[in-house]
C-alpha positions in Angstrom: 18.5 -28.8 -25.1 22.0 -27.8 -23.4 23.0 -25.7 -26.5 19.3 -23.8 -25.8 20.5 -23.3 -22.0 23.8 -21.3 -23.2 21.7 -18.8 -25.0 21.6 -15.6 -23.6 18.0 -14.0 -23.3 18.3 -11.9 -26.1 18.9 -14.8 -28.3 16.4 -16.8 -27.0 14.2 -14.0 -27.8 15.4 -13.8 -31.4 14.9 -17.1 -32.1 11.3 -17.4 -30.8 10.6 -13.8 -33.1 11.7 -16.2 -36.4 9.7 -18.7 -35.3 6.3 -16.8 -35.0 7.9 -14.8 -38.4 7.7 -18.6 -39.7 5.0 -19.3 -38.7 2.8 -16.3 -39.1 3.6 -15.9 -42.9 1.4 -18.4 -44.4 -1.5 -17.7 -42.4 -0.7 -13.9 -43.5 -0.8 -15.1 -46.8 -4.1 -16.9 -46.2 -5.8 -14.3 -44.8 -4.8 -11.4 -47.9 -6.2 -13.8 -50.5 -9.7 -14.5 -48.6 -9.6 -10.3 -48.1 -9.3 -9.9 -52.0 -11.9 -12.6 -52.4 -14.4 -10.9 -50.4 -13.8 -7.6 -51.3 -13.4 -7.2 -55.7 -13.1 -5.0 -57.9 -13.8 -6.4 -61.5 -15.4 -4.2 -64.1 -19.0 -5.7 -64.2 -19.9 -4.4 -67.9 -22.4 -6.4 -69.6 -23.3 -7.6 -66.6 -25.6 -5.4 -65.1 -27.9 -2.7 -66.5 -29.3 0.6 -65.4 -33.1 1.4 -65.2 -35.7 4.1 -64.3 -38.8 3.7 -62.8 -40.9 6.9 -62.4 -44.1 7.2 -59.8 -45.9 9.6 -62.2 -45.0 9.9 -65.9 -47.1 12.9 -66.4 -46.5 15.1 -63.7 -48.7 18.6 -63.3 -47.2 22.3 -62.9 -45.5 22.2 -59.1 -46.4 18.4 -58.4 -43.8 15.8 -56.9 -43.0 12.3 -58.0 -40.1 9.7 -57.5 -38.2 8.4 -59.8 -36.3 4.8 -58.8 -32.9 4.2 -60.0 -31.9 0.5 -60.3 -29.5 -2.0 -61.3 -31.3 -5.2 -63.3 -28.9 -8.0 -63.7 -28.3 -10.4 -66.7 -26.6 -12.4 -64.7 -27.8 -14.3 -61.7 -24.9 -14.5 -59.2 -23.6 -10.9 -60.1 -22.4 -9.3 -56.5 -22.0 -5.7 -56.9 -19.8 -4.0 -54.6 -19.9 0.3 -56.1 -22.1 2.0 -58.3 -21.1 5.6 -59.8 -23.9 6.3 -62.4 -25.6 9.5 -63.7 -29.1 10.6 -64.2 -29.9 13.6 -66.9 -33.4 16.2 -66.2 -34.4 18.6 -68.2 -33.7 21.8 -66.5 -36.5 23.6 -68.3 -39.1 21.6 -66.8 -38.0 20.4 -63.4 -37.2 22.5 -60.4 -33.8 22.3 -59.3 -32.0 20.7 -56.2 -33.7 17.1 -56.5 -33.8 15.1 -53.4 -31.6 11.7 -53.7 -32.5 9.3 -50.7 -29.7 6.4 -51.4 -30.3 3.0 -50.4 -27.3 2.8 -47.6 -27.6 1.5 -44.4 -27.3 -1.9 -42.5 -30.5 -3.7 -44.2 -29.8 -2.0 -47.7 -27.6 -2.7 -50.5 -24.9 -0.2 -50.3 -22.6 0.8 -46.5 -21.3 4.0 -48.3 -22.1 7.3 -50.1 -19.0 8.6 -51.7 -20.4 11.2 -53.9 -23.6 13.2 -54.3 -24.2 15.8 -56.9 -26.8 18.0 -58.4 -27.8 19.9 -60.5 -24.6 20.0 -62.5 -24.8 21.2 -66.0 -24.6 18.6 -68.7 -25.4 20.7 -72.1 -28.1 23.4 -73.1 -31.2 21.1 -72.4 -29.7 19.0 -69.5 -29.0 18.8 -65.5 -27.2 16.0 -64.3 -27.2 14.6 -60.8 -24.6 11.6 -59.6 -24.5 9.3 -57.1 -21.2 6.6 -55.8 -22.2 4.2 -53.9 -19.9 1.3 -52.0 -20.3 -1.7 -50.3 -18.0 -2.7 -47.6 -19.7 -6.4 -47.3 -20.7 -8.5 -50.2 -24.5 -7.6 -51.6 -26.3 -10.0 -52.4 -26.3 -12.0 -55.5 -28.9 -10.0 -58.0 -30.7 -13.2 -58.1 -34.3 -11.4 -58.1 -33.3 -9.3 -61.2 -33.7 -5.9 -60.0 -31.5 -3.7 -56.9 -32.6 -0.5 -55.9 -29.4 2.0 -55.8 -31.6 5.3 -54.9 -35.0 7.3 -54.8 -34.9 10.6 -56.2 -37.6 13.0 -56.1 -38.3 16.0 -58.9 -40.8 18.7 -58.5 -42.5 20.0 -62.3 -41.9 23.4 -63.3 -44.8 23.2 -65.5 -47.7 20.5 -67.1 -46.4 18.6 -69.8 -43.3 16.3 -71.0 -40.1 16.2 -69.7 -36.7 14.1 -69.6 -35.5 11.9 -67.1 -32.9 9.8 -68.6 -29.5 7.8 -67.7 -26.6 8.7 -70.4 -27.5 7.0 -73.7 -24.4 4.7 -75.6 -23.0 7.3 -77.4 -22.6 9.7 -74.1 -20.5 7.1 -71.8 -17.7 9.3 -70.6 -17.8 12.8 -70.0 -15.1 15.4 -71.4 -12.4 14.5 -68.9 -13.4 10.8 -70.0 -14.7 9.2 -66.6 -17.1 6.7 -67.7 -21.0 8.0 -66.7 -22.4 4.7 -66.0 -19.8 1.9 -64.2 -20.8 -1.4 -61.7 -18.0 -2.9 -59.7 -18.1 -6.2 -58.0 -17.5 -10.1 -58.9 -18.5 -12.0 -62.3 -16.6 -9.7 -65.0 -18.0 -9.3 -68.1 -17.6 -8.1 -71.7 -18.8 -4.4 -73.4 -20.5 -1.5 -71.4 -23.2 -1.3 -68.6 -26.4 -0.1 -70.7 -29.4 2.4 -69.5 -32.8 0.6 -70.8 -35.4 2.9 -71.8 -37.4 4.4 -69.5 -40.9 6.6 -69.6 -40.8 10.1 -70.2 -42.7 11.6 -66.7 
């Protein structure tokens, strides 16, 4: 205790510093391993698959319909924290500049829009449009199969069939190879994130 008393402020100082440095580290360390726990980024392939639902799968000349775009787990404790995924129309048969109404907010699935595109040419028959989704907060564990990502609604050129698809196996990148169709979250898997069939509208 005398040796304390013949310190001069400055060491004193010092020496309290190194002891909150000393301290301070391991709950540091503590708290950047919960942060990564809470907030992943594994690959979920094979995890998670894309589907369609469409409101009308005949649609008439100049009539609107919704088409749902979700996420259906195979897995039941899947947490999905993004979502970048692509959806292909025909651009012959559907009116362009589809409205996307993503499912972001407080009570939703998603906190974030990163990305929204439309009509984006894919190839002579197809329009794409993409949506990036994140969440900054753990979803909910796709126990009840199915999570809506977004509602998009088309408006028919004309009567009769028309496309509405996400990218099939063999179309999983695009030319500058970024992968069409990815999940990210907790519960890695094997092999690629797959679009089941949907209805032609």
């Amino acid at each position: 205790m005398k040796y304390l008393k013949n310190l001069t402020r400055q060491q004193k100082i010092g020496i309290l510093l190194l002891l909150l440095l000393l301290v301070s580290l391991p709950i540091a360390l503590y708290l950047t391993r919960q942060q990564q726990e809470i907030r992943p980024r594994a690959a979920l392939a094979g995890q998670a698959d894309f589907i369609l639902e469409s409101s009308n799968n005949s649609p008439d000349k100049d009539e609107t319909f919704t088409v749902k775009a979700k996420l259906k787990s195979t897995n039941n404790n899947v947490k999905v924290s993004g979502v970048d995924f692509r959806i292909l129309y025909d651009k012959s048969k559907f009116y362009t500049a589809p409205t996307i109404a993503p499912e972001v907010g407080s009570n939703k699935p998603f906190t974030d829009v990163i990305l929204t595109q439309v009509d984006q040419p894919y190839n002579d028959q197809f329009n794409y449009l993409r949506l990036v989704l994140v969440s900054r907060r753990l979803t909910p564990a796709l126990s009840s199969g199915e999570m809506l990502m977004a509602t998009i609604t088309f408006k028919a050129k004309e009567d009769g069939d028309g496309i509405i698809r996400y990218p099939t196996a063999d179309e999983l990148t695009d030319i500058n190879g970024v992968r069409l169709l990815q999940v990210v979250g907790i519960e890695p898997g094997s092999g690629d994130p797959t679009a089941t069939p949907s209805p032609t509208p």
